[in-house]
C-alpha positions as YAML, in Angstrom:
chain: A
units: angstrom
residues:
- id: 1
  name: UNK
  ca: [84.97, 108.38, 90.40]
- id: 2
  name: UNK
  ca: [83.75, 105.05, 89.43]
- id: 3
  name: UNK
  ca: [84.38, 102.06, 92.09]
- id: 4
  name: UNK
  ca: [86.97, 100.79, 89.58]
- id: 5
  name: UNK
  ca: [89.07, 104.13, 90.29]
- id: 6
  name: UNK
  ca: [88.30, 104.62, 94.27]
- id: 7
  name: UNK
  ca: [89.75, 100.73, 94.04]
- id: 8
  name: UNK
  ca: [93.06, 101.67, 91.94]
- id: 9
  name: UNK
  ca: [93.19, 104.37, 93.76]
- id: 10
  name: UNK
  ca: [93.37, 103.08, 97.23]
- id: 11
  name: UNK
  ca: [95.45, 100.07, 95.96]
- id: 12
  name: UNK
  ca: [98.05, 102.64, 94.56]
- id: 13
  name: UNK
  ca: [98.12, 105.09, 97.93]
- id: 14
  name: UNK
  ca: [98.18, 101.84, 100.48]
- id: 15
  name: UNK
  ca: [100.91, 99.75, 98.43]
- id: 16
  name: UNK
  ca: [102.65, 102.44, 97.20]
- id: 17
  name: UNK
  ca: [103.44, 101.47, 94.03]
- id: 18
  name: UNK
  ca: [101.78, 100.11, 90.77]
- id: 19
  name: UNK
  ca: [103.02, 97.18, 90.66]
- id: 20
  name: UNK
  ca: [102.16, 96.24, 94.47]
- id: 21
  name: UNK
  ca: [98.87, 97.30, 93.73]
- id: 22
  name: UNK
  ca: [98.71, 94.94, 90.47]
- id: 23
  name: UNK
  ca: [99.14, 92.07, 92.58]
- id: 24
  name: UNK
  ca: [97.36, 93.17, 95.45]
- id: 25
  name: UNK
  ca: [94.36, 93.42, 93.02]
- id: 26
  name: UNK
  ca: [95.14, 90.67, 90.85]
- id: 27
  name: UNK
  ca: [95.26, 92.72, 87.62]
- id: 28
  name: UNK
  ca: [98.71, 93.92, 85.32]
- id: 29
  name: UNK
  ca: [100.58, 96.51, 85.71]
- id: 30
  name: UNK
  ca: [99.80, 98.16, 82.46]
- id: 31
  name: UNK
  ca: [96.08, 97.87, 83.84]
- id: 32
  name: UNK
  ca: [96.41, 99.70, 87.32]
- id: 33
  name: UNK
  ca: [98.54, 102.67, 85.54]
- id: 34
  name: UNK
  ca: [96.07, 103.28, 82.64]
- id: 35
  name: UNK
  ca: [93.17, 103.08, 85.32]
- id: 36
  name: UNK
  ca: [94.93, 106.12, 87.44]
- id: 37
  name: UNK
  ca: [95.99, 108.22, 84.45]
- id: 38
  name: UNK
  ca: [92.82, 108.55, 83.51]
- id: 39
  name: UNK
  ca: [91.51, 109.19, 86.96]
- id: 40
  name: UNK
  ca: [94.20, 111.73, 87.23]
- id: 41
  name: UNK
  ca: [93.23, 113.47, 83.61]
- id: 42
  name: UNK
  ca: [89.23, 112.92, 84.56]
- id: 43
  name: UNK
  ca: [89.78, 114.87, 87.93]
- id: 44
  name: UNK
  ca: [91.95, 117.43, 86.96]
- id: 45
  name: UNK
  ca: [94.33, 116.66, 89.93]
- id: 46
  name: UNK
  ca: [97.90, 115.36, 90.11]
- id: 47
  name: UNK
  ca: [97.75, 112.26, 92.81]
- id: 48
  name: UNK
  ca: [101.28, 110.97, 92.73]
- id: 49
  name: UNK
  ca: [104.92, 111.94, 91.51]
- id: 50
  name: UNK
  ca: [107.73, 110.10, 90.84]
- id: 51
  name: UNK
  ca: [110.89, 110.84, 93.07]
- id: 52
  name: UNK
  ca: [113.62, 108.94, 92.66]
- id: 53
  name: UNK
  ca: [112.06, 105.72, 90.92]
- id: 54
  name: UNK
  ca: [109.04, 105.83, 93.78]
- id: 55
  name: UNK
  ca: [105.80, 107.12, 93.64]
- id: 56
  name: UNK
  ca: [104.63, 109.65, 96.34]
- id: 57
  name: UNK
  ca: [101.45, 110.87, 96.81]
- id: 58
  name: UNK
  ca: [100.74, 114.40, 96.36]
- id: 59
  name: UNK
  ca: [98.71, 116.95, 99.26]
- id: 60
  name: UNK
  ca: [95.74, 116.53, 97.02]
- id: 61
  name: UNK
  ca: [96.14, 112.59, 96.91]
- id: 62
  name: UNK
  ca: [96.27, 112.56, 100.68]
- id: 63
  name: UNK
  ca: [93.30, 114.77, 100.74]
- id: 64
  name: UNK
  ca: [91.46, 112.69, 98.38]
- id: 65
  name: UNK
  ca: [92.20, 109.82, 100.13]
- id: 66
  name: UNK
  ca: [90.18, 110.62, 103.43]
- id: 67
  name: UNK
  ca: [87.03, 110.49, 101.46]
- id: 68
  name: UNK
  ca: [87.98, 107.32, 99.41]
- id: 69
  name: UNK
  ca: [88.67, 104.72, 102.45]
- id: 70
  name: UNK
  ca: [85.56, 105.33, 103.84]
- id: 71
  name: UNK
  ca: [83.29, 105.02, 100.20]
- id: 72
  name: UNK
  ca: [86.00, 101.89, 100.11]
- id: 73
  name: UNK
  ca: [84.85, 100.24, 102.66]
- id: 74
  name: UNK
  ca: [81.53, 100.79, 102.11]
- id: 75
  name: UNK
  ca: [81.72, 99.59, 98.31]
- id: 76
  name: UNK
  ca: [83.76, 96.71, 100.02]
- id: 77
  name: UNK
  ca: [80.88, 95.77, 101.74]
- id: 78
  name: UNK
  ca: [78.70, 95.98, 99.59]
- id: 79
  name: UNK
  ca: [80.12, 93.58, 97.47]
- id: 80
  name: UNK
  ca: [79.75, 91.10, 99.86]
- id: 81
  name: UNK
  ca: [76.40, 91.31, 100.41]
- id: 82
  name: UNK
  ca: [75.85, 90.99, 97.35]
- id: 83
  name: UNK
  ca: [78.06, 88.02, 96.82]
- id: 84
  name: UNK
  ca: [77.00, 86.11, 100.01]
- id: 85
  name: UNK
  ca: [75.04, 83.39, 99.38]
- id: 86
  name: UNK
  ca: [71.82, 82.90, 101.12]
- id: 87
  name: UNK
  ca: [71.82, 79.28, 101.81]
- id: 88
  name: UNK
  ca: [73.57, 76.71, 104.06]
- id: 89
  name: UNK
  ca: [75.49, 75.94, 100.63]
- id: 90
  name: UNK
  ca: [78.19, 78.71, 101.53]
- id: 91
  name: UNK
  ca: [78.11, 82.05, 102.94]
- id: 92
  name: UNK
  ca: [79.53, 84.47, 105.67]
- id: 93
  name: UNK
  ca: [77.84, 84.59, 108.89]
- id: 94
  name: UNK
  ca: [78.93, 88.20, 110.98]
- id: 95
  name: UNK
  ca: [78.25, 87.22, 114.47]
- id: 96
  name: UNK
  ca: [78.15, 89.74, 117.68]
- id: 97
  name: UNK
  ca: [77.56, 88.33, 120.82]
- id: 98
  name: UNK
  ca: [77.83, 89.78, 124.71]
- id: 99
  name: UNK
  ca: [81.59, 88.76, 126.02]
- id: 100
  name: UNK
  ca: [79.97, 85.92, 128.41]
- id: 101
  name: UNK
  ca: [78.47, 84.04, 125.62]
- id: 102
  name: UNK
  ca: [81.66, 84.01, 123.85]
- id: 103
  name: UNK
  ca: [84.17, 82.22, 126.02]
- id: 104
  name: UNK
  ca: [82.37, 79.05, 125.56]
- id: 105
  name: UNK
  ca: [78.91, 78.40, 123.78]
- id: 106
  name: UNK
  ca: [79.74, 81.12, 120.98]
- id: 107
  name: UNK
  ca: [83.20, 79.04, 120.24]
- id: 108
  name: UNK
  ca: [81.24, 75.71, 120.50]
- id: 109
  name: UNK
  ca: [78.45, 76.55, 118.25]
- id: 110
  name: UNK
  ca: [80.65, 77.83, 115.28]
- id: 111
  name: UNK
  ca: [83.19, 74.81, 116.08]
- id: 112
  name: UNK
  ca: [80.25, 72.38, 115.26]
- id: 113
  name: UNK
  ca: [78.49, 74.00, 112.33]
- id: 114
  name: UNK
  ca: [81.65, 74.51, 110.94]
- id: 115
  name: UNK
  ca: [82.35, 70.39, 110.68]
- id: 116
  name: UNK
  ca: [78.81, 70.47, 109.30]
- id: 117
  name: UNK
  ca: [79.06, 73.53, 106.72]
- id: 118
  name: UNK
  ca: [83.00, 73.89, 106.50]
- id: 119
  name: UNK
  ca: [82.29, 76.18, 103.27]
- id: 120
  name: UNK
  ca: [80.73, 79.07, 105.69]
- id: 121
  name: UNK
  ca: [82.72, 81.60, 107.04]
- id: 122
  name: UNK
  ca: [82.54, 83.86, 110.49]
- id: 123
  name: UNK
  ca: [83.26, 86.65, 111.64]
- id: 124
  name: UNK
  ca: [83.12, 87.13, 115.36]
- id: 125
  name: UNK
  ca: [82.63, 90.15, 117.47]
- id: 126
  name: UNK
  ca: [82.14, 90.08, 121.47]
- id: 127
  name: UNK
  ca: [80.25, 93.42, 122.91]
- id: 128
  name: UNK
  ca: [78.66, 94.56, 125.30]
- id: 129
  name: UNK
  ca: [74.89, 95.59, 124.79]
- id: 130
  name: UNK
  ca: [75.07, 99.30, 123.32]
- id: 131
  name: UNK
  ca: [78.16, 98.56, 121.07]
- id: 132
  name: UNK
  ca: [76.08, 95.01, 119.63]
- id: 133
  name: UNK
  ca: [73.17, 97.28, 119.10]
- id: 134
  name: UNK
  ca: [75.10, 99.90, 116.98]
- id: 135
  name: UNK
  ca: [76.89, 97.20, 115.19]
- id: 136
  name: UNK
  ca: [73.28, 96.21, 113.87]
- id: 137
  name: UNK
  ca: [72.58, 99.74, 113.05]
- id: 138
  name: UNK
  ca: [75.86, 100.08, 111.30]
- id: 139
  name: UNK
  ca: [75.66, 96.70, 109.40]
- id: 140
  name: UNK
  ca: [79.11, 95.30, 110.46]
- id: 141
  name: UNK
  ca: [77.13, 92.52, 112.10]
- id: 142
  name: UNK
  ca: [74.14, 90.45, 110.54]
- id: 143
  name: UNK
  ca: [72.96, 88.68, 114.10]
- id: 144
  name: UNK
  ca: [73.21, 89.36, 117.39]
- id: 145
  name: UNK
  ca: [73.20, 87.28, 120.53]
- id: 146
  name: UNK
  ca: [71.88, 89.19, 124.09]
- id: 147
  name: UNK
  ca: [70.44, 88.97, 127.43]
- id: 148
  name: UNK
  ca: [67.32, 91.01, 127.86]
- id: 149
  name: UNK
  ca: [67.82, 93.49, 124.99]
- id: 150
  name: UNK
  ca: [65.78, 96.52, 124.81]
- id: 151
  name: UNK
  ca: [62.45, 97.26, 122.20]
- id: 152
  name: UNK
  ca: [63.59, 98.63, 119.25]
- id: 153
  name: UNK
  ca: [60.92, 99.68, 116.42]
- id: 154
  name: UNK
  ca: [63.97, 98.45, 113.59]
- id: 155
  name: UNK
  ca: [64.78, 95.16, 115.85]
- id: 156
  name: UNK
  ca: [63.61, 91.85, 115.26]
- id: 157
  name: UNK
  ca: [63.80, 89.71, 118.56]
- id: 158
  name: UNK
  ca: [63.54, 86.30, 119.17]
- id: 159
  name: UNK
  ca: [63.92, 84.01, 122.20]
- id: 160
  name: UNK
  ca: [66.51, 81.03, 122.47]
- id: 161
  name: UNK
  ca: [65.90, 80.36, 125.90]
- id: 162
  name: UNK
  ca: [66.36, 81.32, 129.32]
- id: 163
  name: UNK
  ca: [69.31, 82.06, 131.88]
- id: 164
  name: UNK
  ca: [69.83, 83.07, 135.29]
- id: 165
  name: UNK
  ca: [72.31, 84.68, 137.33]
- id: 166
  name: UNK
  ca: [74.67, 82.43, 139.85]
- id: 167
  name: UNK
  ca: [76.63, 83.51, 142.85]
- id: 168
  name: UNK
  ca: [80.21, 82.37, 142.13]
- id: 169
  name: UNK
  ca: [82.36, 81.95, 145.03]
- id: 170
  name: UNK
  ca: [85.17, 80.01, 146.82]
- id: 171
  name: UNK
  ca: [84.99, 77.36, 148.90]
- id: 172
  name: UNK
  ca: [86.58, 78.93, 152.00]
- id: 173
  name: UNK
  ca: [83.84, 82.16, 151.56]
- id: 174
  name: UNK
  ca: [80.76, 79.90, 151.86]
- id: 175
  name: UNK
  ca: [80.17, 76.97, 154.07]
- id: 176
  name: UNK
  ca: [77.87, 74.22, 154.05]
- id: 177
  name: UNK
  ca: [75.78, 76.17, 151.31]
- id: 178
  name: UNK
  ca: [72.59, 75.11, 149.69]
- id: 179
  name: UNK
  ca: [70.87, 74.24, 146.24]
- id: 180
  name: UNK
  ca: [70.61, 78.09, 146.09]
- id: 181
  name: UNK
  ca: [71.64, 80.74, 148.00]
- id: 182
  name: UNK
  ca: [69.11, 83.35, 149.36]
- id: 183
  name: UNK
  ca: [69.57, 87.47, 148.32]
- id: 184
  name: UNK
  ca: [69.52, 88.43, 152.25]
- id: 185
  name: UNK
  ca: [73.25, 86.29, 152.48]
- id: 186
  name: UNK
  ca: [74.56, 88.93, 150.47]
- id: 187
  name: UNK
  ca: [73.91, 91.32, 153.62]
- id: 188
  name: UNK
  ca: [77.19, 93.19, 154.28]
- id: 189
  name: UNK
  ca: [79.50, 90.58, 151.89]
- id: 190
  name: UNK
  ca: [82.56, 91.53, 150.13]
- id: 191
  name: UNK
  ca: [81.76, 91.61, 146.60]
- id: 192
  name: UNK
  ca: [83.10, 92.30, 143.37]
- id: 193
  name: UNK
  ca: [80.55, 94.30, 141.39]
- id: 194
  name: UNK
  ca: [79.30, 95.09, 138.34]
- id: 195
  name: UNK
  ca: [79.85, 98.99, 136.90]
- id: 196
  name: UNK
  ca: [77.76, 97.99, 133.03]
- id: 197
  name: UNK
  ca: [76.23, 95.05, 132.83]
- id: 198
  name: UNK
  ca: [73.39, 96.23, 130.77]
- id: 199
  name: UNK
  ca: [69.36, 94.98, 131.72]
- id: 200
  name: UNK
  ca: [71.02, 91.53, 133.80]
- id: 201
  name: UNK
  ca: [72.94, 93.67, 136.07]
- id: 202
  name: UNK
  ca: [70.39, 96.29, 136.48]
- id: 203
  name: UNK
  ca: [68.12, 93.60, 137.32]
- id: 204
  name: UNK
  ca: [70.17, 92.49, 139.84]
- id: 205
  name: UNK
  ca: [70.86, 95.59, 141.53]
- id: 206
  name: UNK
  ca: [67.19, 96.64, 141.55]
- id: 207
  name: UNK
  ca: [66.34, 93.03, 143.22]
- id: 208
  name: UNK
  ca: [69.10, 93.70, 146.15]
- id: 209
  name: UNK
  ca: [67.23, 97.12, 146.47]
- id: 210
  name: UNK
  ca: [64.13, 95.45, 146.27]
- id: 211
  name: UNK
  ca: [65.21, 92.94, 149.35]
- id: 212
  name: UNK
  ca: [66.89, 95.67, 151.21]
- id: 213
  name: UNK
  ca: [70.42, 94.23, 150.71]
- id: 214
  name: UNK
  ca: [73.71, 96.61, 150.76]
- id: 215
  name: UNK
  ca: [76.56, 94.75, 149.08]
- id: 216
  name: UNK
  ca: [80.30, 95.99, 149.68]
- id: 217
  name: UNK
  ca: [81.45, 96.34, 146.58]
- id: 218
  name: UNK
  ca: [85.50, 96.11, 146.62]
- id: 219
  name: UNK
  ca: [86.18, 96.06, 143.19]
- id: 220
  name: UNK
  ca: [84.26, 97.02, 140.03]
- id: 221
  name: UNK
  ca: [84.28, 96.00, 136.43]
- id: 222
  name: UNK
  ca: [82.50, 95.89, 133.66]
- id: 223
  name: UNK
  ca: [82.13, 92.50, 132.03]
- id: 224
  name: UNK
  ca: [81.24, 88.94, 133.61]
- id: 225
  name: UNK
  ca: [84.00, 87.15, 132.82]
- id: 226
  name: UNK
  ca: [86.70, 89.35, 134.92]
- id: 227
  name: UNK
  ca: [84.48, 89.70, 137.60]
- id: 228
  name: UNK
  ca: [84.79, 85.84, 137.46]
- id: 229
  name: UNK
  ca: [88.40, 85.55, 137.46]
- id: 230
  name: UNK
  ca: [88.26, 88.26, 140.37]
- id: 231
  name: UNK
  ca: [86.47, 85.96, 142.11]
- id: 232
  name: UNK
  ca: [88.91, 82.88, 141.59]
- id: 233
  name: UNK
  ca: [91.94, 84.75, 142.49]
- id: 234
  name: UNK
  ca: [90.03, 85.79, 146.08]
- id: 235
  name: UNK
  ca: [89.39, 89.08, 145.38]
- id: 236
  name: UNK
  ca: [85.48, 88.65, 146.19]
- id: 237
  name: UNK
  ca: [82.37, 86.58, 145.52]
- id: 238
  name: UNK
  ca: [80.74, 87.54, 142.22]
- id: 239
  name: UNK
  ca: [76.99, 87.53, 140.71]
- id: 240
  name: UNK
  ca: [77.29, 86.38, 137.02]
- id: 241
  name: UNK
  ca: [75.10, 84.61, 134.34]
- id: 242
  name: UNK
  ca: [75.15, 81.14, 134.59]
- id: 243
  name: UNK
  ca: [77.04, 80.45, 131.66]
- id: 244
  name: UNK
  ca: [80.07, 82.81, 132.41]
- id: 245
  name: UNK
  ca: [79.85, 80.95, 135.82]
- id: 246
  name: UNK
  ca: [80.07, 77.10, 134.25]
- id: 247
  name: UNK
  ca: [83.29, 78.49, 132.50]
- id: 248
  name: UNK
  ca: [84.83, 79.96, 134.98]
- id: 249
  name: UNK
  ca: [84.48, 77.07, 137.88]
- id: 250
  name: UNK
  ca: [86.97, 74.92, 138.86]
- id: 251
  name: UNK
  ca: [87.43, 72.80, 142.38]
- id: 252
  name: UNK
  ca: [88.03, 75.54, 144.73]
- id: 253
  name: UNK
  ca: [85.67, 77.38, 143.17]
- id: 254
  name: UNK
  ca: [81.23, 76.87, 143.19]
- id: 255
  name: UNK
  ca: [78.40, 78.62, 141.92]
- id: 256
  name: UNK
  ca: [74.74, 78.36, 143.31]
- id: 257
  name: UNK
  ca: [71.58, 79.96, 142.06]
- id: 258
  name: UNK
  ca: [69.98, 83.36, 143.86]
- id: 259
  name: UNK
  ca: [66.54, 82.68, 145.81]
- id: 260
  name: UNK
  ca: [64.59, 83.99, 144.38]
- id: 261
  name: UNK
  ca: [65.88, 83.28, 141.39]
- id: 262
  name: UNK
  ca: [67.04, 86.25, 138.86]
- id: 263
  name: UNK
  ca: [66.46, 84.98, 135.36]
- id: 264
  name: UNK
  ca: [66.71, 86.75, 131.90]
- id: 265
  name: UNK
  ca: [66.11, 85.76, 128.33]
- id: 266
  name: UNK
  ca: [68.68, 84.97, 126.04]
- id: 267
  name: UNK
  ca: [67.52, 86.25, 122.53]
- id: 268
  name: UNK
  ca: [68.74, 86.86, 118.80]
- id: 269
  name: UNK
  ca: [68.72, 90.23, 117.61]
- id: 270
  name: UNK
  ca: [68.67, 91.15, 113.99]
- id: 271
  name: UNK
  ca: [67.72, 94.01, 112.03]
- id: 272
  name: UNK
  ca: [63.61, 93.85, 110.60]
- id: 273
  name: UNK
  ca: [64.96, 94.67, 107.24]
- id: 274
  name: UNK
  ca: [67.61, 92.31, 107.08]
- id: 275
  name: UNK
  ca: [66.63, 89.07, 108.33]
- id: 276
  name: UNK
  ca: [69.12, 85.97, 108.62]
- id: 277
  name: UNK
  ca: [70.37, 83.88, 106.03]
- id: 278
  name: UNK
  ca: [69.45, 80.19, 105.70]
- id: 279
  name: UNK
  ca: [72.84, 79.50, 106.69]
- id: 280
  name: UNK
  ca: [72.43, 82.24, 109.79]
- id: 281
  name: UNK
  ca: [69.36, 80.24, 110.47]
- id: 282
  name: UNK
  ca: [70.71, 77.42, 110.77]
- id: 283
  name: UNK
  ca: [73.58, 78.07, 113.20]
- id: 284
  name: UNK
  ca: [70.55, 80.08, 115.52]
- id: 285
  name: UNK
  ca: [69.07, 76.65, 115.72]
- id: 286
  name: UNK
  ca: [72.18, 74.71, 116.98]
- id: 287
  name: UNK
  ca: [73.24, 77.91, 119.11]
- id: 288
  name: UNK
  ca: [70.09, 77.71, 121.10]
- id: 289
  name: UNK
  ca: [70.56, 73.50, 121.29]
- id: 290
  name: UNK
  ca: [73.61, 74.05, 122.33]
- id: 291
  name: UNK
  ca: [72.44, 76.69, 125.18]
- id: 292
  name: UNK
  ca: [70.03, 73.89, 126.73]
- id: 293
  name: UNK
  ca: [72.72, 71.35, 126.69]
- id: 294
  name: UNK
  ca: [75.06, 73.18, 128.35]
- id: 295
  name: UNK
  ca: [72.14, 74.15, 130.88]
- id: 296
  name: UNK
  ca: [71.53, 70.65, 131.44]
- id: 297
  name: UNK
  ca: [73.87, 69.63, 134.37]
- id: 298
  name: UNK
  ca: [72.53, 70.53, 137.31]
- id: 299
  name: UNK
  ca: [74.71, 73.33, 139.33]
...
């Protein structure tokens, strides 16, 4: 089957009719039915009958059709590869980035370039480090944005800048607390923990081992930004990076660095053999001037 067909094809089975899948692929009528005759005649097979003025598909359509949807996609894609263009001109920029990055500086980034390039699209996917890596592998994201990933002989990495982790708490949990608060304060504290952080919370935990402090962990999670919330609604203090920590303070609620400081890097990830676009480029570069500003204020 030619990609012409698997198209028709897949039109015809998901509209369920010829003329839905005219308009759904912008062609006539007369077009889509002379397409799937002959596909029906070429293969031998009989994909749909007509029962009382509507076509249904046959057992051997909704056989065939397993196989189709996934070459679809994949053809699907591939067309828009090949149609995205590489410069800041126009262009679709497939973005993963971990969950913390995306409830602020991810949404500020593409707000801005957006008002500077309003011809390029996005597509936006938050994950956590394993599912950002596979989404490289799996090409259903050109970049992506992490904390500390791992080597990779297919990865390209390169650093933005630098984070650290915060201790978010309430007022009422800490008094009269420092610029930073030191590891051995942890001692004994409730704490809402971290079950998959990725490399930040692993460092983390192997710097309270490290320091010889036992948390007690009263709830667990696995992302930043509900540990955060935990934290606001009094459930615990929290150890988060700094940026899930600017987002999610408010009056009652503060965040101090750990002494000694835990830091990590923040990097872009992209496969060797597909490197960014010029418009991808581009929004790297005010991603990671973005980043500093918002790391500006002091805590």
């Amino acid at each position: 089957m030619r990609f012409r067909q698997i198209e028709v094809f897949h039109a015809v089975y998901t509209t369920g009719s010829i003329s839905a899948a005219a308009r759904a692929l912008h062609v006539s009528q007369p077009s889509v039915s002379k397409v799937l005759h002959h596909t029906q005649y070429q293969l031998g097979l009989s994909l749909f009958t007509l029962v009382r003025g509507r076509l249904v598909a046959t057992d051997e359509a909704h056989a065939l059709f397993v196989e189709v949807s996934e070459i679809f996609e994949r053809l699907t894609s591939l067309q828009k590869t090949v149609g995205n263009i590489r410069n800041v001109g126009g262009g679709h920029i497939r973005l993963g980035v971990v969950p913390s990055l995306g409830l602020h500086v991810a949404p500020l980034a593409i707000a801005r370039f957006r008002k500077l390039h309003p011809e390029v699209t996005f597509d936006v996917q938050t994950l956590h480090h394993d599912a950002l890596f596979q989404a490289l592998y799996e090409r259903t994201c050109d970049v992506a944005i992490a904390y500390d990933p791992p080597l990779h002989p297919r990865m390209k990495r390169r650093v933005l800048d630098m984070g650290q982790l915060m201790l978010l708490f309430r007022e009422d949990e800490l008094a009269d607390v420092g610029d930073a608060v030191p590891i051995s304060l942890l001692d004994g504290r409730d704490m809402v923990g971290l079950t998959a952080s990725g490399p930040v919370g692993d460092a983390f935990t192997a710097e309270l081992k490290r320091h010889g402090v036992v948390i007690h962990e009263v709830v667990s999670n696995q992302t930043f930004y509900i540990a955060a919330a935990l934290t606001r609604c009094g459930a615990g203090m929290t150890v988060v990076d700094e940026f899930t920590a600017r987002a999610g303070s408010e009056p009652s609620v503060r965040f101090r660095p750990l002494d000694p400081p835990i830091r990590f890097q923040i990097e872009c990830v992209f496969l060797e053999d597909r490197p960014p676009s010029k418009a991808a480029e581009e929004f790297i570069a005010l991603l990671a001037s973005i980043i500093q500003e918002i790391r500006t204020p002091a805590a």
